[in-house]
N, C-alpha and C positions, 0 to 999 in steps of 0.2 A: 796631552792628557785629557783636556776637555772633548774633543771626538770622540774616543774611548769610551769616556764617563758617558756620553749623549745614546751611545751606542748599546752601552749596555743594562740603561734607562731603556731605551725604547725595546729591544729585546725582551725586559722582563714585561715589559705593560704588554706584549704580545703577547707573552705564553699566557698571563692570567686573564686577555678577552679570548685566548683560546678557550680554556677552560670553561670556560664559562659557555662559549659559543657551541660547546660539544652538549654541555650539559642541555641546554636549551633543544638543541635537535635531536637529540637520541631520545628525553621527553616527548617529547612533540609528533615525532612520528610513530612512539607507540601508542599518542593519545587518539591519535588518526587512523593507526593501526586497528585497534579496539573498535573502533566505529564501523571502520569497512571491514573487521571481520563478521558484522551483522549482515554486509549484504553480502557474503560471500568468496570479497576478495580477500587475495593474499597481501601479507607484510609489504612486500615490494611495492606494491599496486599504488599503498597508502604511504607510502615514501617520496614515490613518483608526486602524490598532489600535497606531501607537507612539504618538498621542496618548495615548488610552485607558491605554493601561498607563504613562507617566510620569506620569500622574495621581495624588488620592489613591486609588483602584481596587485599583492594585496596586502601581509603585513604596510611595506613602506607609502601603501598610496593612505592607508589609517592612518601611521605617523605622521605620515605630512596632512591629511586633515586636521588631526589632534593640535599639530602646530598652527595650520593656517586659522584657525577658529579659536585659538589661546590658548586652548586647553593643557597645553605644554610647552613649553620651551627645547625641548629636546625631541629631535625626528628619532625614533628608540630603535627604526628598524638599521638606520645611517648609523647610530652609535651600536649597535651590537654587531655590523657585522658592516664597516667603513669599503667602502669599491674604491678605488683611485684607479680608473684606467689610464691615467697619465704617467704610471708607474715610477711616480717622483718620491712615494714616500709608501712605508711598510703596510701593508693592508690585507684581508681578508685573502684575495686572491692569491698571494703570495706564496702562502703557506695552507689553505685549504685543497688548493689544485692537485699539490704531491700528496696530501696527506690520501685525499679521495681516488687518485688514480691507485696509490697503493692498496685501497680495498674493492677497488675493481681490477684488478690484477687477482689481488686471494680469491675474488670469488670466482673469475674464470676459469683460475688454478683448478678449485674443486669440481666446477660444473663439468672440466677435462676429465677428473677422475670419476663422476659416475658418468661419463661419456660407454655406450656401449655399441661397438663397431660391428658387434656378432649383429645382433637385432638389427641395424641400420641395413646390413648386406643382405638379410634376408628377403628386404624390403624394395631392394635397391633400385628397381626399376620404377616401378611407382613413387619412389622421394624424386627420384630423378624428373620424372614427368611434373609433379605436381610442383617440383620447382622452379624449372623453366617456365611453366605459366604463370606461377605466380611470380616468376619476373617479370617476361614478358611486358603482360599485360599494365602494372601499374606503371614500370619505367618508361612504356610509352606514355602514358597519362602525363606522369611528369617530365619528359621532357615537352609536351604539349603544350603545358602550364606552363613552365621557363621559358618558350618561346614565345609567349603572349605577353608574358609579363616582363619580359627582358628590356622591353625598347620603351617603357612606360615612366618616365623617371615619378612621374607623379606618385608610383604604388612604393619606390625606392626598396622593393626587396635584391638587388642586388649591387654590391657598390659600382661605384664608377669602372670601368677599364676592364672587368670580366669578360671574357669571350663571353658569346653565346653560348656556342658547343659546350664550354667546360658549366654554363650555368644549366641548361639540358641534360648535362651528365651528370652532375651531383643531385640537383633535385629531382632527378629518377632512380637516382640511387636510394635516394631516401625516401621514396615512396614504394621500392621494392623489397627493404629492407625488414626481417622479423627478428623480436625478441627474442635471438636465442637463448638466454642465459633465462630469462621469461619460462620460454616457453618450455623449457623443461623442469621449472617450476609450479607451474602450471599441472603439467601432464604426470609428475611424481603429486600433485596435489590432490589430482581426479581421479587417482588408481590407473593410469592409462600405461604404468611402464609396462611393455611386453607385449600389449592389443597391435594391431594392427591401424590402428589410430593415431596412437601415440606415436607407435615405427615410421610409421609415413611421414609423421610431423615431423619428428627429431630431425630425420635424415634429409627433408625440405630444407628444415630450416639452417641446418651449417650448411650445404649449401648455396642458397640463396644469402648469407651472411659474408661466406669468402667471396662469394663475386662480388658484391657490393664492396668490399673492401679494395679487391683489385680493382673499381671502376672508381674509388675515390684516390687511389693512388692515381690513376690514368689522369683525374683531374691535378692535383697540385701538382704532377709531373708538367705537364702541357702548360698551368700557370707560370713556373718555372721556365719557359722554353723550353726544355729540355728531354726530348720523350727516349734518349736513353735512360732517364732517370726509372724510369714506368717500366721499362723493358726490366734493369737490375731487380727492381723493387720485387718484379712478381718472380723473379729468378730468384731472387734470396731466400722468398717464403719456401718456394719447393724446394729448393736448397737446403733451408730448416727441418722442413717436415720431413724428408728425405732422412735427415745427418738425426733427427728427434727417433724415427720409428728403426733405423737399420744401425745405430749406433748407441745411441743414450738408453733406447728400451732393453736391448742386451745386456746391454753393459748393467743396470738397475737388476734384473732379475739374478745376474750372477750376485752381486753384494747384499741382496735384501736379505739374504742367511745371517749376513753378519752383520746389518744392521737392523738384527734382530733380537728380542733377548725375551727367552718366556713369554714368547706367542706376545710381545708391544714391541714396537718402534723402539729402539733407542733416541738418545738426545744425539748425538751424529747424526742419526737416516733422517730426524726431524730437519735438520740444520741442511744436511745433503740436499731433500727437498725443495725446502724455501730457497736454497740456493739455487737448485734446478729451473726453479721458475723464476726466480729474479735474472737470471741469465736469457732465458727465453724471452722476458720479456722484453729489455735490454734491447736482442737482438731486433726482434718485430719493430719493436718502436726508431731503433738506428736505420730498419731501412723503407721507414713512413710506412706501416702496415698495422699500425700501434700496438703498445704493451699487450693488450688483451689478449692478445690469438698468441702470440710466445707463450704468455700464460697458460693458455688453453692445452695448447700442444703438448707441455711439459706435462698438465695435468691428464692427459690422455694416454701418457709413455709411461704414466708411475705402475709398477707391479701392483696389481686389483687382490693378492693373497692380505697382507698384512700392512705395508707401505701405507697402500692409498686409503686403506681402511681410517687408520690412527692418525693419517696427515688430517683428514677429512676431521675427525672426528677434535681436533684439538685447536687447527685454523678455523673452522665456520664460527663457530658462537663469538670470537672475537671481530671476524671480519663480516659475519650477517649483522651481528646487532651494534657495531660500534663505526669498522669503517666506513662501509658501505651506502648509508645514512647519509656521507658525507659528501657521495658523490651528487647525490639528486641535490641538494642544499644546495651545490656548486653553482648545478643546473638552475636549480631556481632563480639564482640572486643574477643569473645571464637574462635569467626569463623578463620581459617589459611586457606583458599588456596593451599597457598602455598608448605601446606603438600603434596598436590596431586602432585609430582614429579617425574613422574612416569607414562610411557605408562599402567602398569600393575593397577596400583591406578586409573586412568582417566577411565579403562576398569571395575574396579570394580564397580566407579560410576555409571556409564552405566547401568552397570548388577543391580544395585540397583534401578535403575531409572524404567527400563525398569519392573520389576518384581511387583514396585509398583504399575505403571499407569496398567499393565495386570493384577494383582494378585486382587488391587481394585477395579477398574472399571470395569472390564470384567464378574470377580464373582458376584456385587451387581448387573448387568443388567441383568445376568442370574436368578438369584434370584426372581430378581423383576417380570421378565417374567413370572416364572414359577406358582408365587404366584395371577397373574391372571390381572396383571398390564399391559395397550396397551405398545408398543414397545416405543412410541417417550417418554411416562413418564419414562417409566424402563432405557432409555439411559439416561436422564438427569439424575436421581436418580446417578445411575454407577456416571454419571460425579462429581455431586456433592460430592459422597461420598470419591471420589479420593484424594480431595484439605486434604493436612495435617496440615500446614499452626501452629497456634500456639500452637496446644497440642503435635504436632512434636516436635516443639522446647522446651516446656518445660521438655520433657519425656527424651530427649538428652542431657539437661544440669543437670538432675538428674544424667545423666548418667555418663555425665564426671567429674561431684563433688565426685561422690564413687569411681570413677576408675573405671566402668564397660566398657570403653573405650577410645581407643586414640584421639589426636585432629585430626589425618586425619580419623577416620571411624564420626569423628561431624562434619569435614568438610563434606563429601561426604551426611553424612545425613539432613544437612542444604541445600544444593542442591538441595537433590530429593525433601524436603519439600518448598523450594522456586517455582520450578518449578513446582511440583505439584497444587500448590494452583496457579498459577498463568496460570496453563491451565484452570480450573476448568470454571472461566467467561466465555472467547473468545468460548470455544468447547462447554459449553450450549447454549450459544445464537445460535451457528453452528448449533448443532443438532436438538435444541429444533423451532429454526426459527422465536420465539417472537412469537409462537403459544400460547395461551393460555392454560394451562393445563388443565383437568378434573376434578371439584372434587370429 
């Protein structure tokens, strides 16, 4: 009985520092929100740095000042939001990891459904160029950097026992990598659906998003031994995407009549939905390709007459303003800082910063140029394609759930991806000059 009793004692003291812990960040990142909507950025942007700073970064290094100096007895950032990475006892991570992947799961959901495949096809050659280079070009960079910093234990950005190969491949992954779900937030932000701007971006940036995903499969494969595992992984996907577009989209436009009623969704086609994409994403995540892109794909397959209208219309405002919030929070409380302790670590950031903004930006405006695109679209495009923003962060905290690396090379990478994405606005507007683009 007393287990029981302990059990459902601790149980409850979780749900109400949940409560509590929601209320705090869903505040908190619209007070951030409000702020950076004066320089221009979007909700996301200031999500991204209120995670960051309720972390231990900055929140918990105040706390533990406030303590080390008297001023408190209680570290507030350790009591509001407890880490046990020893996973002996019930703690933040627990229960915020499900809670935030399933609002990044809805949001992929929807960014699928205003996904437009006409526009991308039109484009097609040009997304195609200007993705290859802006692969290219920064995945060499980073695996340049992994191979420098690989044999260094002094900088300790990757644990013990990692191949090289596979630390060269992830962190060129992750330096090739753009904010899709960003970046067409962004480009619905700028008036860019439909230019030849926006077209090019979009269709760069999935992708340059799927091969990064197929090259982080390639790595946990390979850590595994096992590069059947790599081989299944990418066969599953097209397997899905396959069984998503020549099976599940058919089958959706025959029933959207009937789960229809007076021009709205029914509560069926709503249910039908959610279930569509909780299955997708199920399946992504069962074969290491993660939830998001099952998400995505589902969202892509929903019939665009009345379906994807109402699904849209009823999942965002809970999943932009409530789960979503939750994932950067996640992000942040991984994020240390304070790891970068170290003139040599602070210079490595640099050196990752620096090879990003050149290795991305520099190669898609070349790209774009050469494929026959005027100069002022091809620099925006570059700029856009730059911002990393949340497929950064998800691809990094894959990263540091396997061990593919330490918390100072995800500090330093939450950086380049914060700042990244938050040049991205100010230097279009710069370049672009609220010029109307071409279409």
């Amino acid at each position: 009985m007393f287990p029981c009793h302990a059990i459902r004692v601790n149980n409850l003291d979780l749900a109400i520092k949940f409560f509590l812990q929601l209320a705090v960040i869903l505040l908190f990142c619209r007070i951030v929100g409000m702020v950076a909507a004066k320089f221009g950025q979007p909700q996301v942007v200031a999500e991204m740095i209120a995670g960051v700073v309720l972390g231990p970064s900055l929140f918990g290094l105040l706390s533990q000042m406030a303590v080390d100096r008297g001023w408190t007895e209680v570290n507030w950032q350790q009591w509001l939001f407890p880490w046990d990475n020893s996973q002996t006892m019930r703690d933040t991570q627990s229960y915020l990891f499900p809670a935030s992947q399933l609002g990044l799961a809805l949001y992929m959901f929807i960014v699928g459904m205003e996904f437009r495949m006409d526009i991308i096809r039109s484009k097609l050659k040009s997304s195609i160029a200007v993705s290859a280079a802006g692969m290219a070009a920064p995945f060499g960079l980073g695996a340049l950097l992994a191979w420098w910093a690989h044999g260094r234990p002094e900088l300790n950005l990757f644990p013990v026992g990692i191949p090289l190969s596979s630390a060269m491949i992830f962190l060129g992954a992750c330096m090739c990598i753009t904010a899709f779900p960003m970046l067409a937030r962004i480009i619905h932000f700028k008036g860019l659906n439909g230019t030849t701007m926006g077209t090019v971006a979009i269709g760069a940036g999935a992708i340059d998003d799927a091969t990064a995903w197929i090259l982080l499969a390639v790595v946990l494969a390979k850590l595994e031994g096992d590069w059947s595992k790599a081989r299944d992984n990418i066969l599953g996907a097209v397997y899905f995407v396959i069984v998503a577009f020549m099976l599940v989209k058919p089958l959706l436009l025959k029933l959207e009549a009937r789960l229809t009623k007076d021009g709205s969704l029914t509560e069926a086609g709503f249910v039908l939905g959610l279930a569509a994409m909780c299955l997708g994403a199920w399946w992504t995540d069962r074969i290491h390709l993660h939830a998001v892109f099952g998400a995505f794909v589902m969202g892509a397959v929903m019939p665009r007459a009345v379906m994807a209208r109402d699904l849209i219309a009823r999942i965002q405002p809970l999943a932009v303003a409530l789960l979503l919030p939750l994932f950067f929070t996640y992000s942040g409380l991984n994020t240390q800082i304070g790891l970068l302790n170290s003139g040599a670590l602070w210079m490595v950031c640099a050196a990752v910063l620096v090879a990003a903004v050149l290795g991305k930006g520099a190669a898609c405006w070349l790209a774009a140029r050469a494929s026959g695109i005027p100069n002022r679209e091809a620099l925006g495009i570059g700029t856009l394609m730059n911002a990393r923003g949340l497929m950064e962060l998800i691809i990094i905290n894959i990263g540091l759930q396997k061990g593919v690396i330490t918390g100072g090379l995800f500090a330093v990478l939450v950086i380049m991806a914060v700042i990244t994405t938050l040049m991205a606005s100010p230097i279009f507007d710069w370049l672009v000059a609220k010029r109307q683009p071409q279409a």
